[in-house]
N, C-alpha and C positions, 0 to 999 in steps of 0.2 A: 269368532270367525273360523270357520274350518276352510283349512288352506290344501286343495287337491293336488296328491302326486301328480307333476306333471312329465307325462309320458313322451318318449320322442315319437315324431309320426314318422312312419314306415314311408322309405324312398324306395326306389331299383338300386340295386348294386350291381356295377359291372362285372363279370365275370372273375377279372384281373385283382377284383379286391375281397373275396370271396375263397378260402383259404381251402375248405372241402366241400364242396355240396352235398356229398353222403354221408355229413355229420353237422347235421344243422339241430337244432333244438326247439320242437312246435309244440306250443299253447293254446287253450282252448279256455275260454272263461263264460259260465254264465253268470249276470249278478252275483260275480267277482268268487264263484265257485269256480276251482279248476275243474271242465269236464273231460279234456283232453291233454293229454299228456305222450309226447313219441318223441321222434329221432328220425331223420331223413334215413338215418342208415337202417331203420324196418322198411322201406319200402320195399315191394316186391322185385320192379324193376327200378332201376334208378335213373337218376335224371339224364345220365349222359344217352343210354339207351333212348329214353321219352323224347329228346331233341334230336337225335337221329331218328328217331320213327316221324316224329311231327314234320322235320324238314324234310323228308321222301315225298310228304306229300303236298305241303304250301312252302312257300318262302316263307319264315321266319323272320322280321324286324325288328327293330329295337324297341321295344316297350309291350312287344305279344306274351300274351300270358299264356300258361300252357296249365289247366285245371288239372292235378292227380289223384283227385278223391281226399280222402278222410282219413284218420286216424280209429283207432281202437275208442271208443266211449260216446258213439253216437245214440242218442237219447231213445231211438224205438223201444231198444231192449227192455229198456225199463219204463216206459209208458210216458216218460218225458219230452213234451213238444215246446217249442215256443209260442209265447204267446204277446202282443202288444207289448211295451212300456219294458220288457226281456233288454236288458243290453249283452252283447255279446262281443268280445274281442279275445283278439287273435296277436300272438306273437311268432318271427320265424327269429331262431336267435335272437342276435341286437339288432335288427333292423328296426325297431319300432312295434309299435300299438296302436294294430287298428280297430277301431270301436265302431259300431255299428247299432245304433236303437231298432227295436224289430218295431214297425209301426202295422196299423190293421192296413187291408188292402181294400180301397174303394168298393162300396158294392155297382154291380151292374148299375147304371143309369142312375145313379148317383150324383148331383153334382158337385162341382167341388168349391170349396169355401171361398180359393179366388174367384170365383167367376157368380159367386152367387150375390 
């Protein structure tokens, strides 16, 4: 029997429990290759900037996510896409491991398995 590390799953952390956010630690795994590897503290601009620009222009509430792009080791370069049955997970520090299966995307008019 092979018994799987079992990963904690990524919550929110409130601000208050969150010690630097310009020293955070991000992962990038394909089928458990590390393809990304950084540091919040390379981001160009940093997050306190990114929450002062986002809230100039909407309210901000508890659980909005604010998207910053990517790290250094995004697969174009090297002719690397995903493809189906691909697992892909993410770490931000200790927050947890989020995992992700890359599934194919329906074709146009296609039905789908529930409804057939």
């Amino acid at each position: 029997m092979v018994k799987r590390r079992s990963a904690k799953k990524p919550r929110f952390r409130p601000a208050f429990l969150v010690d630097d956010p310009q020293r955070l630690e991000l992962r990038l795994w394909v089928n458990g290759k590390v393809k990304q590897e950084a540091n919040t503290s390379d981001m160009v601009i940093g997050i306190a900037a990114l929450i002062a620009a986002a809230s100039d222009l909407v309210t901000l509430e508890p659980g909005d996510v604010i998207a910053t792009g990517t790290p250094d080791g995004v697969g174009l370069p090297r002719g690397e896409f995903l493809r189906p049955g691909d697992l892909v997970e993410m770490e931000v520090a200790d927050f947890g491991r989020l995992s992700n299966p890359v599934v194919a995307e329906p074709r146009p008019g296609a039905r789908s398995a529930h409804l057939a």
